[in-house]
N, C-alpha and C positions, 0 to 999 in steps of 0.2 A: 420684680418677681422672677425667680429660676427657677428651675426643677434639675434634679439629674437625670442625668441620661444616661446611657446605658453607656459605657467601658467598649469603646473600636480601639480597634487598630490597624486605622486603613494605610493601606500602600501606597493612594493617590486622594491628594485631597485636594476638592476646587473650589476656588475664591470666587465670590464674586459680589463687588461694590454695589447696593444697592440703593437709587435713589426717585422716588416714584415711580416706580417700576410695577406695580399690583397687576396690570393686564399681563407681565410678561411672565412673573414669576410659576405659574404652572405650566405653560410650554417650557423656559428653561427647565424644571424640575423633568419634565416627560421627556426631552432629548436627551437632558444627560442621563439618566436612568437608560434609557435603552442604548447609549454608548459603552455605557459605561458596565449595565451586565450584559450584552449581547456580544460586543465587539471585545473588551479588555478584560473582562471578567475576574476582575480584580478586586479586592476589597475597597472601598473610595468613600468619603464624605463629601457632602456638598455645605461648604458655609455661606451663609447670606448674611453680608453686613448691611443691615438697614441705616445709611447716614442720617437720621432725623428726616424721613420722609414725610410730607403731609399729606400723602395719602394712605391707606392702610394697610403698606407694604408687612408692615411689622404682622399684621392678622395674617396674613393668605402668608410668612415663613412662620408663625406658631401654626397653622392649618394644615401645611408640608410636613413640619417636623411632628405634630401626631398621627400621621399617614405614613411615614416613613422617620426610623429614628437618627439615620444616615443621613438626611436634614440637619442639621445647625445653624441655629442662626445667634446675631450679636445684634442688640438695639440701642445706637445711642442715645445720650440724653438733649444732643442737637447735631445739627450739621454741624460736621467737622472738617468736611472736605474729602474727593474721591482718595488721595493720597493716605491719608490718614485711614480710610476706612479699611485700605488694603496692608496699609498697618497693623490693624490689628487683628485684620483674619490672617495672617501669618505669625502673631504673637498665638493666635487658638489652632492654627491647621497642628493637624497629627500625624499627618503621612509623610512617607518617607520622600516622596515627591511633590510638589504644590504645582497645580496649572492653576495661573491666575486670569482672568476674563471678565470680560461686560456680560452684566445680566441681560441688556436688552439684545440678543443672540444676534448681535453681530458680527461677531466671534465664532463661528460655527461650534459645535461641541463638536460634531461630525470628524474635526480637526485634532481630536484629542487623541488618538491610536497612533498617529503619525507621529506624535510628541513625544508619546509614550515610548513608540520606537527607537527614536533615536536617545532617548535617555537608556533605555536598554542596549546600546552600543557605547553606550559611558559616556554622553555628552551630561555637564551638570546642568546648564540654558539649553532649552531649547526655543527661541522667540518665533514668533507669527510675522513676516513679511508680506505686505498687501500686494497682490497682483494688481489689484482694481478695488474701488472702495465706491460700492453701489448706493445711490439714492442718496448722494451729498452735494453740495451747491458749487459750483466752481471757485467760490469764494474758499469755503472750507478746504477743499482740494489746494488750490494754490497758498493758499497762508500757511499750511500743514506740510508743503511741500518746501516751501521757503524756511520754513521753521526748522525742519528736521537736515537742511541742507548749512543753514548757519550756526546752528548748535554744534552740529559735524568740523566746523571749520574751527570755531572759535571755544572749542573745550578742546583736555588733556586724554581724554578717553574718546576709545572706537565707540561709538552709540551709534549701532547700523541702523541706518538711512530707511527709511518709508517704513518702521516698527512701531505698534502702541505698546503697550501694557501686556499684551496675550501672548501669555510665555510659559514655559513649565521649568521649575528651576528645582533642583538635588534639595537635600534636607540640609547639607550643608552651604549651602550657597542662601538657604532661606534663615540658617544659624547668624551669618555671615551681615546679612541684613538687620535681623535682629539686633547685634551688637553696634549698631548704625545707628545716635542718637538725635540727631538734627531735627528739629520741627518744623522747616522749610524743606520737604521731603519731594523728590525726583527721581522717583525710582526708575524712571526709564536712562537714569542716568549710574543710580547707584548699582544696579545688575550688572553692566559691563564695570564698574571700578572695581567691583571683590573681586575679577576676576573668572578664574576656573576655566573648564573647557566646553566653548558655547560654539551653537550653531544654527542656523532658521533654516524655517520649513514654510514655501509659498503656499498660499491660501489666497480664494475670493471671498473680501470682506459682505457681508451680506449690508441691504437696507435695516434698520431698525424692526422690529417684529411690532411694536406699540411703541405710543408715545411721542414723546419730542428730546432731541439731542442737549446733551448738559452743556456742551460746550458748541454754540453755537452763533457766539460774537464775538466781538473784539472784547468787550467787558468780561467775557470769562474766560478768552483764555489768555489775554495778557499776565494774568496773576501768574501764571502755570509758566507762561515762556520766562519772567521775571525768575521764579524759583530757579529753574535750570539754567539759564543764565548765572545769576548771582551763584549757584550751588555750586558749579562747575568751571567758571573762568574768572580770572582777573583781570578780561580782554576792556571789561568798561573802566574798568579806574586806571587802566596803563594808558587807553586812548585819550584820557582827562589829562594826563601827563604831559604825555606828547603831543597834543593839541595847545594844554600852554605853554611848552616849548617852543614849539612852532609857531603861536602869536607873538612872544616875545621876541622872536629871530626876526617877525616879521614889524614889529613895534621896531627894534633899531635899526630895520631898513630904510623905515618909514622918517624916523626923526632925522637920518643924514638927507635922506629927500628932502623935504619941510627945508631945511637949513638952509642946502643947496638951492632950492629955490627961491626963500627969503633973498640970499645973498645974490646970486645971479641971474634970477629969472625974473622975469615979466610978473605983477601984480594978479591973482587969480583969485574969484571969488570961492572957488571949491575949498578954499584953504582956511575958509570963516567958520564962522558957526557951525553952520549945517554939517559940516564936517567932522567938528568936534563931536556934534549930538547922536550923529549915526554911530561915530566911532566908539561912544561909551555906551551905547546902546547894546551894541554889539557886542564889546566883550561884558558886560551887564550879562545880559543872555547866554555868554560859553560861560561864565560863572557859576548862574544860578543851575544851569545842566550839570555842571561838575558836583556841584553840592549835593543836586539832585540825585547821581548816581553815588556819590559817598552815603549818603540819607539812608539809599538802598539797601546797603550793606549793614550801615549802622543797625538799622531797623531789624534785621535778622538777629545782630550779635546781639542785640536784647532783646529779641523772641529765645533766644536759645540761653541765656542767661535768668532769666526769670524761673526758669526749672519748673514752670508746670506739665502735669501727665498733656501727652496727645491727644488722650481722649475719654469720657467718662462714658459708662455704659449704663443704659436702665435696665435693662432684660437682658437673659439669653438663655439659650433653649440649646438645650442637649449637649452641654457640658457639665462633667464631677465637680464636686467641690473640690477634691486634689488638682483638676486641672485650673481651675479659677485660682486655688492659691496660686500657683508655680509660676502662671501669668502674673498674678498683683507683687508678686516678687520679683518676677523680673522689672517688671514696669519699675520698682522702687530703685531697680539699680543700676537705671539707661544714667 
């Protein structure tokens, strides 16, 4: 079911992913609302993408968006993953600027005037840099800190260090995006590739306001370090290379030893069986990892060759029928 909605034309429009999130969604709506007319006074939309939530995120943004028509919201027909969701609130935003952020306001809105600012001095990025990130486990802290320190090292783009997602990026820089059609999506890495002229602005990440964190184990956000990785470097399939380079060097160092000891050394039990069994054990094991990481790769070029949409929508609330075409159009021509 849709409805139209009434014809903006905001200057700032703000994303944001959501995924059971029901307790948070009317505090987000009442900060950024008083940011947003108090401090920026600018015309702005708020979109809420509901990822297939099972709770009834999708009622409390239809609730929003008849209380205020500056509400937008998108409902998919399942999870499709945060990435994808911010997909496609930049396939609907209308403003001339996108700040994109967590619904659960750990992302201050408070932080949005700063943003604004310096896009007002002709920056197209402007990203959120974490001073300190409140009410998170030391696990989280250090894995997030290793992560964003190895992806720095081992990709072709600057992706500044200790940044999520919370960033305000030009209409062109979100055109820029747009014309980005990969379905293994890392936009914390696709914002620095378009390039343009970017800058951050420090901020204290807040605790969660409700709920519990999406990414909060090794099982979720392995998938997510994977995308960026595979998306951005070809550091795993060179190290497959040069690993069986370097066994092989180390294989015919091995067999003039062997030889040399056969002929002139003393009789040695290391040289029997158990020898052999570890040794093909071994490269068994750097084998089946190399495959492993080719797999990897494989596995995307046929996610991205199969050519389906990103994502399908059930609902959405306070968008025209002109603007839903101009979306299923473009959508047909990633």
């Amino acid at each position: 079911m849709n409805d139209n909605g009434p014809q903006q034309n905001p200057t700032i429009s703000i994303l944001a992913p959501v995924y059971n999130e029901e307790p948070v969604l009317p505090e987000l709506y009442r900060r950024v609302r008083a940011v947003m007319d108090e401090q920026v006074a600018e015309p702005w939309e708020l979109i809420l993408v509901d990822d297939g939530s099972r709770d009834d995120s999708a009622g409390v943004i239809a609730a929003l968006h008849a209380q205020d028509p500056r509400v937008k919201g998108i409902s998919f027909s399942r999870n499709f993953g945060f990435q994808i969701a911010v997909t496609a609130g930049l396939d609907h935003a209308q403003g001339d600027a996108v700040i994109l952020t967590d619904a659960d306001l750990q992302d201050p809105p408070e932080v949005y005037p700063r943003m604004i600012a310096k896009w007002r001095e002709g920056y197209d990025v402007v990203y959120g840099t974490r001073a300190s990130r409140e009410g998170e486990t030391w696990f989280k802290l250090f894995t997030a800190k290793l992560f964003y320190r190895l992806i720095y090292r081992i990709t072709d783009i600057d992706i500044p260090l200790d940044t999520g997602d919370f960033r305000l990026m030009d209409r062109r820089v979100v055109e820029a995006i747009r014309e980005m059609p990969e379905r293994n999506r890392f936009l914390r890495g696709m914002v620095p590739w378009v390039g343009f002229k970017q800058t951050g602005v420090t901020y204290e990440r807040h605790a969660r306001f409700a709920g519990e964190s999406k990414y909060s184990s090794v099982r979720q956000m392995l998938p997510f370090a994977l995308d960026a990785i595979t998306g951005f470097s070809y550091l795993p399939l060179q190290l497959a290379t040069y690993l069986g380079f370097g066994l092989a060097a180390l294989s015919g160092l091995a067999i003039i030893l062997v030889i040399a000891l056969r002929l002139f050394g003393p009789s040695d039990p290391l040289l029997g069986q158990a020898t052999t069994l570890v040794t093909v054990l071994f490269l068994g094991g750097v084998q089946l990892i190399s495959l492993g990481i080719i797999g990897e790769y494989l596995g995307r070029i046929y996610d991205e060759v199969k050519g389906r949409p990103l994502y399908l929508t059930d609902r959405t609330w306070g968008f025209s029928e002109e603007q839903r075409q101009q979306i299923a159009t473009r959508r047909q021509l990633r």
